[in-house]
C-alpha positions as CSV (number, residue, x, y, z in Angstrom):
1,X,115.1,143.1,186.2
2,X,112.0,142.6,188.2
3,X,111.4,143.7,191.5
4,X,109.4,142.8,194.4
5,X,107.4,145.7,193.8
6,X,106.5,144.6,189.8
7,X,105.4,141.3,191.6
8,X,103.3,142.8,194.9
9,X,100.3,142.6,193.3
10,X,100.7,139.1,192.6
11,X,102.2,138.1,196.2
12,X,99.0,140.0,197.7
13,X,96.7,137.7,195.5
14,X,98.6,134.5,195.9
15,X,98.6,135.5,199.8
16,X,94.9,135.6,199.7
17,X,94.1,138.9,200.4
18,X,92.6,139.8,197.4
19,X,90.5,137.2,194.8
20,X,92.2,139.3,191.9
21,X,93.7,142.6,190.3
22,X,91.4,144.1,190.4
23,X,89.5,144.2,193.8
24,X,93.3,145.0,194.8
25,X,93.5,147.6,192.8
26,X,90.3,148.6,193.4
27,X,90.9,148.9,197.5
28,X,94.0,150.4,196.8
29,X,92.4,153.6,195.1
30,X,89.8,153.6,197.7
31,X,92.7,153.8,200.5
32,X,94.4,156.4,198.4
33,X,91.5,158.8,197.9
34,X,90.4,158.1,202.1
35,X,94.0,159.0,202.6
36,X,94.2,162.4,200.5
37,X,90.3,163.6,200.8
38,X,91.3,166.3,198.0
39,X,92.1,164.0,195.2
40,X,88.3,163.2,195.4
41,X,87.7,166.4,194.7
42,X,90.3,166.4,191.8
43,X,88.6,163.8,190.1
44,X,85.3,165.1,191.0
45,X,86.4,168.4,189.3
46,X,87.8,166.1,185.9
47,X,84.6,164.3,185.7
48,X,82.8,167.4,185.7
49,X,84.7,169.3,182.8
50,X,84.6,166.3,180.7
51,X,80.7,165.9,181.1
52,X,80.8,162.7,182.5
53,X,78.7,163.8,185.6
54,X,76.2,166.6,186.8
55,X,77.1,169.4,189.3
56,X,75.2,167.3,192.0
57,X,77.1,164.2,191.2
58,X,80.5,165.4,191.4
59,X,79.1,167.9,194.6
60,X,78.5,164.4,196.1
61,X,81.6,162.1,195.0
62,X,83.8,165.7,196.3
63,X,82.0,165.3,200.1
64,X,81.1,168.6,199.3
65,X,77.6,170.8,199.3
66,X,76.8,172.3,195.5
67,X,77.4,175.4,196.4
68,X,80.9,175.0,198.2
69,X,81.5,172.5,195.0
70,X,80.7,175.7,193.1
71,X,83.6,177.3,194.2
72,X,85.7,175.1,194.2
73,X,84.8,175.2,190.4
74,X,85.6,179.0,190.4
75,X,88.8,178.6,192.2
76,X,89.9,175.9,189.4
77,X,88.8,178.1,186.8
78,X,86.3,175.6,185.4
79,X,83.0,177.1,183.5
80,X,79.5,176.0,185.5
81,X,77.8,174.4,182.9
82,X,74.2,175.8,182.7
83,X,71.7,173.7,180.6
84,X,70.8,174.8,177.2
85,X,67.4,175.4,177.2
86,X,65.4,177.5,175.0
87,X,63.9,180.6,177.0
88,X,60.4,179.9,175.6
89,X,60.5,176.3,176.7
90,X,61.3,177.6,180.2
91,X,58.9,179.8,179.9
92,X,56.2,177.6,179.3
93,X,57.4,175.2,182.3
94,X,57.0,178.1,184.7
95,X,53.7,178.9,183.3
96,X,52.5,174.9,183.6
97,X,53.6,174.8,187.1
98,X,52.2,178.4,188.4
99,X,48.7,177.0,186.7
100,X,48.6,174.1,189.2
101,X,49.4,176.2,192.1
C-alpha cells in the first residue's frame, strides 16, 4: 500500500519545486548535513578511510582546521595516512630546495 510519503518526491516535483529527483534529493541532503553539522564530519571521516579524499579535503568538507580534523581522526580511531615516500627521494627534495635558497 503506498503512502503519501512513497509519493512526496513526486508531489514536490509535480508541485514545481524541484525540476527532478535528483536536485530534490540533492537539497534534501544539503538541509540534512546544515541541520546536523556532525554528519559532515562523519562523511568527511568515511571519505578519508576509504582514500577517496586527502587530509585537507576532508579537513575542509568537515568545516574543520587539519589539525583539529586530526583529532578528530584520533578520537575515531582512524590511522593518519602518511605518504609513502622513499627516504632517499625525500632526501633529495630537501637537498634541491636548500640549493636554491
Amino acid at each position: 500500500m503506498e503512502t503519501v510519503l512513497n509519493k512526496f518526491d513526486d508531489i514536490l516535483i509535480k508541485a514545481g519545486g524541484y525540476s527532478n529527483k535528483k536536485s530534490l534529493i540533492d537539497d534534501a541532503l544539503r538541509a540534512l548535513l546544515r541541520a546536523r553539522p556532525l554528519l559532515k564530519q562523519d562523511m568527511a571521516i568515511e571519505l578519508y578511510k576509504v582514500h577517496e579524499i586527502s587530509l585537507s579535503r576532508a579537513a575542509e568538507i568537515s568545516g574543520l582546521d587539519i589539525e583539529n580534523f586530526k583529532e578528530a581522526l584520533i578520537e575515531k580511531g582512524v590511522r593518519i595516512q602518511v605518504a609513502d615516500i622513499p627516504v632517499e627521494e625525500i632526501n633529495e627534495e630537501v637537498e634541491k630546495i636548500l640549493e636554491a635558497i
